[in-house]
C-alpha positions as CSV (number, residue, x, y, z in Angstrom):
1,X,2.5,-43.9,-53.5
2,X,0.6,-47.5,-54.1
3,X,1.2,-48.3,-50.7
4,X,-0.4,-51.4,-49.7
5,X,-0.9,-53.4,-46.6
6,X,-2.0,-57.0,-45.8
7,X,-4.9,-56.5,-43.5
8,X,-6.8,-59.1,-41.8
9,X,-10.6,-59.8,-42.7
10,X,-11.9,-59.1,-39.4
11,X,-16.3,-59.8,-41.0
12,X,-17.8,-60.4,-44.1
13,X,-21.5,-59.5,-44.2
14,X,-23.9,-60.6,-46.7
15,X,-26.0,-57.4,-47.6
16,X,-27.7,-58.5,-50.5
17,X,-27.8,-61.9,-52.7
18,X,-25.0,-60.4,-54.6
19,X,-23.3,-57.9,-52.5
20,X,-21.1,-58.4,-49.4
21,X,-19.8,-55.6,-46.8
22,X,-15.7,-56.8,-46.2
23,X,-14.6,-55.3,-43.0
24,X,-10.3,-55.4,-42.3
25,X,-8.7,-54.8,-39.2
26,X,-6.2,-52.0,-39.2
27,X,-3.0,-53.2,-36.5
28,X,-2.3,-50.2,-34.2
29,X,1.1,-49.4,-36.3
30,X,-0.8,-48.7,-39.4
31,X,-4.2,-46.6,-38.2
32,X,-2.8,-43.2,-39.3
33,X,-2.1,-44.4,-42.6
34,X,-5.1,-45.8,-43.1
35,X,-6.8,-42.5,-41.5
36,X,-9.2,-41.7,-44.3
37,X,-12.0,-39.1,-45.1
38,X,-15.9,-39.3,-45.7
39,X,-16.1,-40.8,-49.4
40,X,-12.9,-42.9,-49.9
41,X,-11.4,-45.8,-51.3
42,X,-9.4,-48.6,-51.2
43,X,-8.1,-50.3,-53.6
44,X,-7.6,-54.3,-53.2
45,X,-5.3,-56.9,-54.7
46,X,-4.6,-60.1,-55.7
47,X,-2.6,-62.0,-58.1
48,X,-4.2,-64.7,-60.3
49,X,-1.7,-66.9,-62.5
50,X,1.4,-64.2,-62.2
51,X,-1.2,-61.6,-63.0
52,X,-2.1,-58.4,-60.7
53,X,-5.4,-57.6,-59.9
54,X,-6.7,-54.5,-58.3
55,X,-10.1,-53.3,-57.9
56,X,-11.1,-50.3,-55.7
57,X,-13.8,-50.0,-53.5
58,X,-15.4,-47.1,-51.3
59,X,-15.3,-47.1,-47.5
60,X,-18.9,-46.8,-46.3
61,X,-17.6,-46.5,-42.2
62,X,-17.4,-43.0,-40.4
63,X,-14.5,-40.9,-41.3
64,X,-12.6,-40.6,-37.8
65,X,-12.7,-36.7,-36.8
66,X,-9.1,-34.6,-37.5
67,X,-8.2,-35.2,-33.8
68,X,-10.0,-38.4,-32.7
69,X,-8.4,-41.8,-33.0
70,X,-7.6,-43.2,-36.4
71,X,-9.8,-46.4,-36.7
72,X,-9.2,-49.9,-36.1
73,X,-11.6,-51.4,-38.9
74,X,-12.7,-50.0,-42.1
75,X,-15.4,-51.4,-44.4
76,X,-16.3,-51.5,-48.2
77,X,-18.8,-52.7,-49.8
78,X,-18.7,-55.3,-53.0
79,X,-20.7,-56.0,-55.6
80,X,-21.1,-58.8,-57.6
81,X,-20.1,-57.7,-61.7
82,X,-20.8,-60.8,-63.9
83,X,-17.5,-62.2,-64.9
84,X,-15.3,-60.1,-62.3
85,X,-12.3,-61.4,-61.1
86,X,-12.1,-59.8,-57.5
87,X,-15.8,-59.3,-56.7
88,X,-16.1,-63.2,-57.6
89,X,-13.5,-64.0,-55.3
90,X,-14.8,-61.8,-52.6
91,X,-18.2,-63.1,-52.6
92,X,-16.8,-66.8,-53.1
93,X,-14.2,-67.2,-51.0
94,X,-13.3,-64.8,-49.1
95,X,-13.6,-65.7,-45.3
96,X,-12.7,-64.5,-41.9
97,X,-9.4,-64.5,-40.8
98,X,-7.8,-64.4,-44.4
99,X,-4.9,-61.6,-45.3
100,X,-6.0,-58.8,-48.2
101,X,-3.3,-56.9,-49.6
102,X,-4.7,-53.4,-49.3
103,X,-3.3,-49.7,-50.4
104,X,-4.0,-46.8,-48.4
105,X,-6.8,-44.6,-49.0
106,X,-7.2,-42.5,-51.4
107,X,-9.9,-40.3,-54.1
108,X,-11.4,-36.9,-53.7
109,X,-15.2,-37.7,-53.7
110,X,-15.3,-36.3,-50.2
111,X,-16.6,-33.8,-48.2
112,X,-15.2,-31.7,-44.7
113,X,-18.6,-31.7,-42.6
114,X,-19.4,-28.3,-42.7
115,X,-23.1,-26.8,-41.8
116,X,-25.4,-26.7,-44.7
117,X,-28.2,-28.3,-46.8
118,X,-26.2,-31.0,-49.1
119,X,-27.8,-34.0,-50.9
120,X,-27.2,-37.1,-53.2
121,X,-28.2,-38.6,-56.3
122,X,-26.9,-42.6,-56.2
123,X,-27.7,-45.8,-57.9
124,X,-26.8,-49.3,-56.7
125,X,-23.4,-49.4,-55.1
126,X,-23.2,-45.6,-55.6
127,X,-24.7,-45.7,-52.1
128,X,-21.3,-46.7,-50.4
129,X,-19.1,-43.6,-50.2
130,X,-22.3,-41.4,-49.5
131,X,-23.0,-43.8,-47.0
132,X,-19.8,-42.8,-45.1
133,X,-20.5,-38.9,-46.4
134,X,-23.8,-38.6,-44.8
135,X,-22.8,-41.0,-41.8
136,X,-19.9,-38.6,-40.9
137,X,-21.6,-35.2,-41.9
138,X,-24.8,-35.6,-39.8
139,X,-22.6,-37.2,-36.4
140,X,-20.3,-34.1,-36.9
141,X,-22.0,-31.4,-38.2
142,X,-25.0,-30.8,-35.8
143,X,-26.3,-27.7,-38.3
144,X,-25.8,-29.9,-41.4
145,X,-29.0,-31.8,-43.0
146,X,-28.7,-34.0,-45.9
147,X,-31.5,-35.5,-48.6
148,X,-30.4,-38.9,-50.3
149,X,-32.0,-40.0,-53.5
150,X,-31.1,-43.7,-54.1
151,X,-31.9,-45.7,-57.1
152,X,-32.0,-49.5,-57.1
153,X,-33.9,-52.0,-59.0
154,X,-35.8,-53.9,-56.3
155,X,-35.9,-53.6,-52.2
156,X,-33.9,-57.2,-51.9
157,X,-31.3,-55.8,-54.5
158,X,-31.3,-52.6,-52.2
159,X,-27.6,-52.6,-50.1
160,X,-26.8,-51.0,-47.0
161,X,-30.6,-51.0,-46.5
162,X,-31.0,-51.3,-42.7
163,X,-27.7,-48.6,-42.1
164,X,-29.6,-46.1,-44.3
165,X,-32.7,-46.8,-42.3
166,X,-30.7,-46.6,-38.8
167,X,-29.8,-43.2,-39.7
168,X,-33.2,-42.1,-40.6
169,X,-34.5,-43.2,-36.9
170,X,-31.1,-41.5,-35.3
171,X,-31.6,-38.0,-37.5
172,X,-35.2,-37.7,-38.6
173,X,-35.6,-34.0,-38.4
174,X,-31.9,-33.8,-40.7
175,X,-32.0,-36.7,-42.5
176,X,-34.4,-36.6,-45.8
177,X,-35.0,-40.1,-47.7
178,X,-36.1,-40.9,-51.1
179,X,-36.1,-44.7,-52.0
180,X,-37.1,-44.9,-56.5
181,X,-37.5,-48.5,-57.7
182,X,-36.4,-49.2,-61.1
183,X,-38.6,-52.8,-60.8
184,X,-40.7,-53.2,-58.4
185,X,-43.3,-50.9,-57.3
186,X,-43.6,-49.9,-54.2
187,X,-46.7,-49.6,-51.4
188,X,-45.6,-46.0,-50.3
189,X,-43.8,-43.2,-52.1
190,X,-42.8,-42.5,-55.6
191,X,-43.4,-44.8,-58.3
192,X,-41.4,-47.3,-59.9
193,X,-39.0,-46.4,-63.0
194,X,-35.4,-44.8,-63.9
195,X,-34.1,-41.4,-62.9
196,X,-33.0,-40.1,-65.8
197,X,-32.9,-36.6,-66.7
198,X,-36.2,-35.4,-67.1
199,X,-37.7,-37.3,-64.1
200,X,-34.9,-35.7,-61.6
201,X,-36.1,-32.1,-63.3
202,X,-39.0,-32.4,-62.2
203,X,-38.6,-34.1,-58.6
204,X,-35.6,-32.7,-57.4
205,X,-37.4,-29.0,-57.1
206,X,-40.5,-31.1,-55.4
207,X,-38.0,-32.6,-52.9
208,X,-35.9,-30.0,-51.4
209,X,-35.0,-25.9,-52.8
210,X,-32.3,-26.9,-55.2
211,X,-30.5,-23.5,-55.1
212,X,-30.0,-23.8,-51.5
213,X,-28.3,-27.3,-51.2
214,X,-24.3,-26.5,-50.9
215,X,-22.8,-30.0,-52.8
216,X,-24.6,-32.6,-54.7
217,X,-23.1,-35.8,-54.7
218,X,-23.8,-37.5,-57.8
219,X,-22.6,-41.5,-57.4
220,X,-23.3,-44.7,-59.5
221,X,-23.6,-46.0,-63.4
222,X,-22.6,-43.4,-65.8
223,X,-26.1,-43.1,-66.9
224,X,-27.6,-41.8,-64.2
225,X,-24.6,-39.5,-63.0
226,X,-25.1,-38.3,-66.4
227,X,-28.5,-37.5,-66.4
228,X,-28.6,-36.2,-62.5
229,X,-25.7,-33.7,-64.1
230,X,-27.2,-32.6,-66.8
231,X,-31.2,-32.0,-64.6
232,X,-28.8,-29.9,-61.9
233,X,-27.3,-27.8,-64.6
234,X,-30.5,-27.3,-66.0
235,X,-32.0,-26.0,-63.2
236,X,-29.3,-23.8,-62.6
237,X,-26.7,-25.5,-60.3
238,X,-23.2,-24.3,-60.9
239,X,-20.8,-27.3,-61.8
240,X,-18.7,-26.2,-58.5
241,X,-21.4,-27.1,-56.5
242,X,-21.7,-31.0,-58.0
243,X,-19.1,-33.6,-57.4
244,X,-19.2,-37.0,-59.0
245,X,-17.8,-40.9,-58.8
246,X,-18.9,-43.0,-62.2
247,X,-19.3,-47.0,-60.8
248,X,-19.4,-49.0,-64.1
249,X,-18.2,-47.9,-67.1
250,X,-18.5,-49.6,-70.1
251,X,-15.6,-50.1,-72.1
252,X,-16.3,-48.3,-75.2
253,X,-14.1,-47.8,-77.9
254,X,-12.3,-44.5,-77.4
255,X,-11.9,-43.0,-80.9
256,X,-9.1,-41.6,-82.5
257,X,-7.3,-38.9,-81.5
258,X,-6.6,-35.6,-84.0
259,X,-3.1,-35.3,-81.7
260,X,-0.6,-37.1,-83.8
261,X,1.8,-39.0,-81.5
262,X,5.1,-38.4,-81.7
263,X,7.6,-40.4,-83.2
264,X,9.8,-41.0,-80.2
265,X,8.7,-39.7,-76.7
266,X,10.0,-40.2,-73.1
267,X,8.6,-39.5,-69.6
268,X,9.6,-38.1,-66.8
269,X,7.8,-38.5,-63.4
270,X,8.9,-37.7,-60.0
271,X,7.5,-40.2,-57.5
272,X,7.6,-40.1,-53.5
273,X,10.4,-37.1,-53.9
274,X,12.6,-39.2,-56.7
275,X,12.8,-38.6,-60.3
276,X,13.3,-40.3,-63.4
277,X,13.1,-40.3,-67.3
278,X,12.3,-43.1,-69.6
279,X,11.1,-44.1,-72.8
280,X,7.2,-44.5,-74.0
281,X,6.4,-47.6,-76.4
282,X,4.5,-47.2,-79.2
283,X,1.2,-47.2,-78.0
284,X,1.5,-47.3,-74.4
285,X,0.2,-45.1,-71.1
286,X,2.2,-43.0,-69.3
287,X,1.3,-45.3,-66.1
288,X,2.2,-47.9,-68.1
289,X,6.0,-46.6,-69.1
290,X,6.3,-45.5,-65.9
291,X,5.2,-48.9,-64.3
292,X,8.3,-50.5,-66.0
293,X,10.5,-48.5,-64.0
294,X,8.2,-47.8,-60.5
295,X,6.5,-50.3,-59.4
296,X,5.1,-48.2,-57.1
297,X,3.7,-46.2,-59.0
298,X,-0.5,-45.2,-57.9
299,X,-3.1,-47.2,-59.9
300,X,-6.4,-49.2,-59.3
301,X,-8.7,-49.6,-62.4
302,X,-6.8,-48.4,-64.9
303,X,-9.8,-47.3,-67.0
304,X,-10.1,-43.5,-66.1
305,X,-12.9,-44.0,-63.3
306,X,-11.0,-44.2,-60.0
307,X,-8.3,-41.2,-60.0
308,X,-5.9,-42.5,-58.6
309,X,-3.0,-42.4,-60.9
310,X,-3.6,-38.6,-61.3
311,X,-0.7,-36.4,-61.7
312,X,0.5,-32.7,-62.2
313,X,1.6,-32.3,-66.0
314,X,4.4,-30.2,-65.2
315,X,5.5,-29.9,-69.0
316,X,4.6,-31.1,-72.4
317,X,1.1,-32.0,-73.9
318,X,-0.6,-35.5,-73.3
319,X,-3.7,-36.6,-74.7
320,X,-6.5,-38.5,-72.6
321,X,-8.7,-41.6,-73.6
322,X,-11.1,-41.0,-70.9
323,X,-11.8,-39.0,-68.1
324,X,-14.2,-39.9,-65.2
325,X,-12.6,-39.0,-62.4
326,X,-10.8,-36.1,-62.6
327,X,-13.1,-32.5,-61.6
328,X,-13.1,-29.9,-64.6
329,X,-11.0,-27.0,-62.2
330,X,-8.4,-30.2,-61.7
331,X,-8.1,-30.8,-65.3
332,X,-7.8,-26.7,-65.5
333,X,-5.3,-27.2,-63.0
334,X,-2.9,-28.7,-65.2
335,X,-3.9,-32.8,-63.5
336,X,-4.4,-35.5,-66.2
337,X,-4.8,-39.3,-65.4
338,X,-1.6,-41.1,-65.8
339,X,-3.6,-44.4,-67.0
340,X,-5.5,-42.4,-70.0
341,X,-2.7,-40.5,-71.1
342,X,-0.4,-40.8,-74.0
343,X,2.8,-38.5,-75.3
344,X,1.4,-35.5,-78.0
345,X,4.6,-34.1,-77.5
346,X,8.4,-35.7,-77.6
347,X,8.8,-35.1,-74.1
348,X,6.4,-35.4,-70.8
349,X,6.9,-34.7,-67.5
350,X,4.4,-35.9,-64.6
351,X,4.5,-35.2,-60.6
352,X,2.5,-37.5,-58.7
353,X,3.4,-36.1,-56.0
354,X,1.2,-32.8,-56.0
């Protein structure tokens, strides 16, 4: 369920000139439902002229252990995206002390420390859920090591700079780091420029044995995600092995589907153990028909990046816009993302609660 919370901004940090780390305190009465693992998100809103906005970003604090305490802060981190409504706001004016309306946690970009050799491909902001990931895995996991490869286009655009560094000092002999500059060259280490496919075929053997690392964690534009997927398969890593969380997706025109559409087609969705059917519009999501009738329903972006409308198609046939969310064994599973989906048959029925 979208179940959200008005949590109190306990800090706002400014990481970078256009980046800020938003840290909420959790009251004692909520801490187990904000208990959250390593690679989470949150998704925030706000309401702007009668209009809802929600935008979701990735907890970069410690996961709290199965059987430790369930925390009392948790922190995201928020980059600036020209003409965005919430990370405008959250740059601009949000300040101590003020309420956020904030759902519980939620995505499956994560990862159960376990021992093992694991590593990451981010760029930009794709550094804040692996930040929590390699945070969690190394404090947890004393026969886990971890190798980060993190894009960015400059040092002063870099964020999270000095907690990356604080974990190279606390774990040097686990923690492997590789900093690429997109514009500015630097006075040690690799040389400045993009990591696109054929540069990561070529480093990522130089940097660590690729066939021994047990998950690759693939975060940031869809570009590089892209291009880090298609270097791994290439050098052959099974797609089991490498999990990914697109940041910034264009919006492209999605073309037109061969699936005629019905003429008349209704939903049903079961949601927190109740059930109902309803009508699809001409032209409308699933999340969206359902919406009209649960308000409740689970959504944050709306554009097929975040997961978390994701549900069980228990019947019928839907087709999807886009998908960058959802893992190919979920989709093989029989999940489809509610906010991409649209009626191919006269009847649907979705459970979100699986």
């Amino acid at each position: 369920m979208a179940r959200f919370h008005p949590l109190t901004v306990a800090a706002v940090d400014r990481i970078t000139d256009d980046s800020v780390a938003l840290t909420f305190a959790v009251p004692a009465e909520l801490r187990e439902d904000y208990r959250h693992a390593a690679g989470q998100h949150l998704a925030l809103r706000r309401t702007v002229d009668g209009t809802e906005i929600r935008r979701t970003y990735s907890i970069c604090s410690p996961a709290p252990a199965p059987d430790g305490e369930a925390p009392r802060t948790l922190r995201v981190g928020v980059r600036l995206v020209d003409g965005g409504a919430f990370s405008t706001y959250a740059l601009k004016e949000i300040a101590v002390g003020d309420k956020v309306e904030v759902m519980v946690p939620a995505g499956r970009f994560t990862l159960e420390p376990s021992a093992g050799l694991y590593a990451a491909v981010v760029g930009g902001s794709g550094i804040t859920p692996v930040l929590s990931i390699v945070s969690t895995l190394l404090a947890r996991e004393p026969d886990a090591s971890f190798c980060l490869i993190r894009s960015d286009r400059t040092s002063a655009s870099t964020m999270f700079l000095e907690e990356v560094a604080d974990l190279k000092d606390r774990y040097p002999q686990r923690f492997q780091l590789v900093t690429v500059l997109s514009r500015e060259e630097q006075q040690a280490g690799l040389p400045s420029g993009r990591l696109d496919q054929e540069r990561l075929t070529g480093l990522l053997p130089a940097l660590l044995p690729v066939e021994r690392v047990a998950g690759w964690f693939l975060c940031g534009p869809l570009g590089l995600v892209e291009g880090a997927e298609r270097a791994l398969r290439g050098l052959g890593v099974s797609r089991s092995r490498i999990h990914e969380e697109i940041f910034h997706v264009d919006a492209t025109p999605v073309a037109p589907s061969a699936i005629p559409a019905p003429a008349h087609s209704t939903v049903t969705a079961r949601l927190d153990g109740r059930g109902g059917t309803w009508p699809v519009q001409d032209g409308e999501s699933l999340l969206d028909a359902v919406l009209r009738n649960r308000p409740d329903a689970p959504y944050a972006c709306k554009g097929g990046v975040c997961g978390t409308c994701r549900a069980f198609l228990v019947s019928g046939e839907v087709r999807m816009d886009r998908n960058f969310a959802l893992e190919p064994e979920e989709t093989e599973a029989g999940y489809v993302l509610a906010c991409q989906s649209h009626p191919a048959t006269e009847k649907v029925e979705l459970d979100f609660d699986r």
